[in-house]
N, C-alpha and C positions, 0 to 999 in steps of 0.2 A: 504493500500500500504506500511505498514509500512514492509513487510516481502521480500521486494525486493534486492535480491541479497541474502539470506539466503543458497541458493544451492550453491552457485559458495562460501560461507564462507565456507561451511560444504564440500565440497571436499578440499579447499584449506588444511583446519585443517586434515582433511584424508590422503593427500597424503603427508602431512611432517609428521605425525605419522608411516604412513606406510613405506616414508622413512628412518625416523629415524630406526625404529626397523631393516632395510634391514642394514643401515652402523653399526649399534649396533652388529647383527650375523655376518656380513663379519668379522668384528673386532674382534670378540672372535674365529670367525675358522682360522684365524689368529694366537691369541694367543694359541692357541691349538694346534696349527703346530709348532708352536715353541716351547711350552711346549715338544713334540715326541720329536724334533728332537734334542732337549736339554737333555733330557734322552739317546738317540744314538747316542749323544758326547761325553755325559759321560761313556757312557762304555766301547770306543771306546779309553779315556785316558784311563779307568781305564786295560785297558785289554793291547796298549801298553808300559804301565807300568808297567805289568806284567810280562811281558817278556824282559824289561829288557831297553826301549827307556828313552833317555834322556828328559827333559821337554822342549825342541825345538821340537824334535818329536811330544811330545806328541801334544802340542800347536797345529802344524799343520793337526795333526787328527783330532784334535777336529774342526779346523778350516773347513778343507775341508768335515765334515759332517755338517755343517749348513752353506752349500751355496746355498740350496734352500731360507735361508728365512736371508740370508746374505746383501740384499738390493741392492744397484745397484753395477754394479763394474766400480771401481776406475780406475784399471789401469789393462789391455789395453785398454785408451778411445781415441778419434780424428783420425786421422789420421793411428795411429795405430790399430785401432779397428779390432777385430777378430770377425769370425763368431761362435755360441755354438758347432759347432763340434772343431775347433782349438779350443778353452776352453777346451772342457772335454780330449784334448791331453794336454795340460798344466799341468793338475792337477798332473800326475804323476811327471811332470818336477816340479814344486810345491814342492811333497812332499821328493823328492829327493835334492833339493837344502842347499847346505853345512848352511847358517846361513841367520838371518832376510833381511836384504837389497836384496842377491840373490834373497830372495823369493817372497817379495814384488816386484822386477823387473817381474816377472811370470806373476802374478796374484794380485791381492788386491781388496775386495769389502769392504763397506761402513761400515759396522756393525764390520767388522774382529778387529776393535780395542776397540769395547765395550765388546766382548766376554775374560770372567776372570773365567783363567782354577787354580783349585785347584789340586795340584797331590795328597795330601796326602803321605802314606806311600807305597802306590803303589798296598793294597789292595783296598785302597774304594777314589774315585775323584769325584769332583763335578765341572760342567762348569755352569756358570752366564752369561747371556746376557741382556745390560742395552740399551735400546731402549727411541725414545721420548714418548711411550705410555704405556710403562709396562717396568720391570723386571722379570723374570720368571730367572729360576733354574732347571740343572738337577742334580742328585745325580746317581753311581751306584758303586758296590764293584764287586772286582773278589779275587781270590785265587791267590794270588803272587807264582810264580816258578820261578823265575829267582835269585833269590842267588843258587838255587841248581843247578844254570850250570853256571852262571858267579861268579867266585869266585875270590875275589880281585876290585872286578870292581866300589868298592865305591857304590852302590844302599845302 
């Protein structure tokens, strides 16, 4: 009788292995998404940069391409709360908005102040996103045109 209760050990050890491994791949397809979408940040500065946007601009591009994996949002929450269709009308009020305070009135999620946009020289930018479980990086380069139409403009 010494082998009683063996089955109910040998599922228990089963099913937190098997759960482990499920939170382990949720966790990296995760990281994964955010790895893309940090790459189509990044090209997203590097190409308004190229044409000739300030690095408010850019910030906000990069911004409003990782609000998929941008965490909860901040603000409009309570009372105020909007539905995802009034959201994605935002974004453009978002990207139009003259400076930081305007825009953070808009919109803000959770993550938007760990994400750190490098411009570079306007050919090649890289955006960082510093989370409680990783850091991950994107990196991408374009072809700068914009001194050959804005002349004087300080770029």
């Amino acid at each position: 009788m010494a082998r009683r209760g063996q089955a109910m050990l040998e599922a228990l050890l089963a099913v937190c292995l098997i759960t482990s491994a499920f939170l382990a791949l949720f966790k990296l397809s995760h990281m994964l998404t955010g790895k893309i979408l940090l790459q189509h940040a990044a090209m997203r500065v590097a190409r308004a940069r190229s044409v000739g946007f300030n690095a408010f601009m850019c910030t906000k591009a990069a911004r409003v391409s990782m609000i998929p994996v941008a965490g909860e949002r901040i603000w409009p929450v309570g009372e105020d709360a909007i539905t995802w269709d009034e959201e994605i009308c935002r974004i453009s009020d978002y990207l139009a908005s003259p400076d930081d305070p305007h825009a953070r009135a808009i919109l803000e999620y959770r993550n938007w102040g760990d994400l750190g946009v490098n411009y570079g020289d306007g050919t090649f930018s890289s955006v960082s996103l510093k989370t409680d479980w990783f850091d991950l990086s994107g990196e991408a380069g374009v072809e700068r045109h914009a001194p050959f139409y804005l002349k004087d403009q300080g770029l």
